[in-house]
C-alpha positions as CSV (number, residue, x, y, z in Angstrom):
1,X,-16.9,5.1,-68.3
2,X,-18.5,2.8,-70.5
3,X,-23.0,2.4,-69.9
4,X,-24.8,0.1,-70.5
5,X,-28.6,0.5,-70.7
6,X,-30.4,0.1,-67.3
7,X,-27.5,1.7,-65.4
8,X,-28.3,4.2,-62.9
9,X,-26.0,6.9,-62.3
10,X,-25.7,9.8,-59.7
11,X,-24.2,12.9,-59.6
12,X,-21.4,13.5,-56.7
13,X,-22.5,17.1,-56.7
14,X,-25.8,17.5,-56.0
15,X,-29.0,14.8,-55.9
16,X,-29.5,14.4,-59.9
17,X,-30.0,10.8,-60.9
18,X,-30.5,8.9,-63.9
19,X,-31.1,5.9,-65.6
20,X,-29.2,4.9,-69.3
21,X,-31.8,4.2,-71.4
22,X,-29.9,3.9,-75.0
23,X,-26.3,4.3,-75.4
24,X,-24.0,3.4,-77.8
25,X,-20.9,1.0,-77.2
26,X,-18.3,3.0,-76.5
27,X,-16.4,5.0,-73.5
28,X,-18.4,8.3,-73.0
29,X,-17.7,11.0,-69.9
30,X,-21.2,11.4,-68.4
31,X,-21.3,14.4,-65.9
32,X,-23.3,16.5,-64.1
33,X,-22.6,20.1,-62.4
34,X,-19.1,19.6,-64.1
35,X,-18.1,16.6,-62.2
36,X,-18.5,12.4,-63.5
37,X,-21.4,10.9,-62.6
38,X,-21.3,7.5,-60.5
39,X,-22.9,3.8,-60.5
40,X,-25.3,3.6,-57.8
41,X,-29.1,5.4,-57.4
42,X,-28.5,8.8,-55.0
43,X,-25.9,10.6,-53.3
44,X,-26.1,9.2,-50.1
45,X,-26.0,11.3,-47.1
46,X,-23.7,14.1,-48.3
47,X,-22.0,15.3,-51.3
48,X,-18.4,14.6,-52.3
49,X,-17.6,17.5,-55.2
50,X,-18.6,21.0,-55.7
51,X,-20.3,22.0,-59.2
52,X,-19.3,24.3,-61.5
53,X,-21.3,27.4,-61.3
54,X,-21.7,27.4,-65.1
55,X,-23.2,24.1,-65.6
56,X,-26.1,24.6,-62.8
57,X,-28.8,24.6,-65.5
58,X,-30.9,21.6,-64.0
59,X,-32.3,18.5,-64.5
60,X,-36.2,18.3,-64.3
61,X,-37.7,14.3,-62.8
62,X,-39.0,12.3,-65.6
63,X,-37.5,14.5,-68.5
64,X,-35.1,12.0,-71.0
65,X,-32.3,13.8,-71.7
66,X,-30.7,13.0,-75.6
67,X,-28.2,13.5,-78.0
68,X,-29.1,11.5,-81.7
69,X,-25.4,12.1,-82.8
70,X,-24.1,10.4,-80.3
71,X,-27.1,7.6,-79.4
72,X,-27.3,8.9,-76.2
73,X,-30.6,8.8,-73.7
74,X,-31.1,9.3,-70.0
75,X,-34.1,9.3,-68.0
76,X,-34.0,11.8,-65.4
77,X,-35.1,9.9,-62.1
78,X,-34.0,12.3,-59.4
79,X,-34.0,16.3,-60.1
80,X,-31.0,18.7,-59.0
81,X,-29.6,21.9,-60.2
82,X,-26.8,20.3,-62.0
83,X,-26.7,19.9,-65.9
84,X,-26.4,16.5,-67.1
85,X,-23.8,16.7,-70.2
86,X,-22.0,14.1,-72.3
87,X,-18.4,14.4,-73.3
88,X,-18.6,18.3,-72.5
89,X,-21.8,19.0,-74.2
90,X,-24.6,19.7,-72.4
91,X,-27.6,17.2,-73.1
92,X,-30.9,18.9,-74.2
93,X,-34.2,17.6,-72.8
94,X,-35.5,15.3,-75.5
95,X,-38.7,17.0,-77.5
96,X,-41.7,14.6,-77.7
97,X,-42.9,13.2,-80.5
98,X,-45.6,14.4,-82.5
99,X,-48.8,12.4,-82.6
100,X,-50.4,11.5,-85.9
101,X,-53.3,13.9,-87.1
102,X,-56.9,12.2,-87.0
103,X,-59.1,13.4,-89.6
């Protein structure tokens, strides 16, 4: 699949969503619970896959999911308890950034 930014995406395992907020231009396998996330913004009414019981770590609402080495950044816009990963890897929840110290 190739993103492009403002793309939502939903897992076919479970209810995680998300929306592509960088991404670089290439073809990248974006998954969750083991199985390729779709276009679109939910589910639906059921299901259509079943996860891989190794990659049920979660995905928490409003978290941005990132890898730098790859330019890679999701927004998390519907929880689940599948693991949103990128070619295989697992994508960690993006740390904050600190603010400036006021003196």
């Amino acid at each position: 699949m190739r993103p492009r930014v403002g793309q939502m995406l939903a897992s076919t395992v479970d209810t995680t969503a998300v929306i592509v907020v960088r991404c670089p231009d290439g073809e990248l396998e974006i998954t969750c619970g083991g199985a390729a996330m779709t276009e679109g913004n939910g589910p639906g009414s059921a299901t259509t896959g079943i996860p891989h019981p190794d990659l049920m770590g979660g995905s928490l609402l409003g978290k941005r999911y990132a890898d730098e080495d790859l330019g890679v950044e999701l927004l998390c816009t519907k929880p689940g308890p599948g693991t949103i990963a990128v070619n295989g890897v697992p994508l960690p929840v993006k740390s904050a950034k600190p603010l400036p110290a006021s003196d």
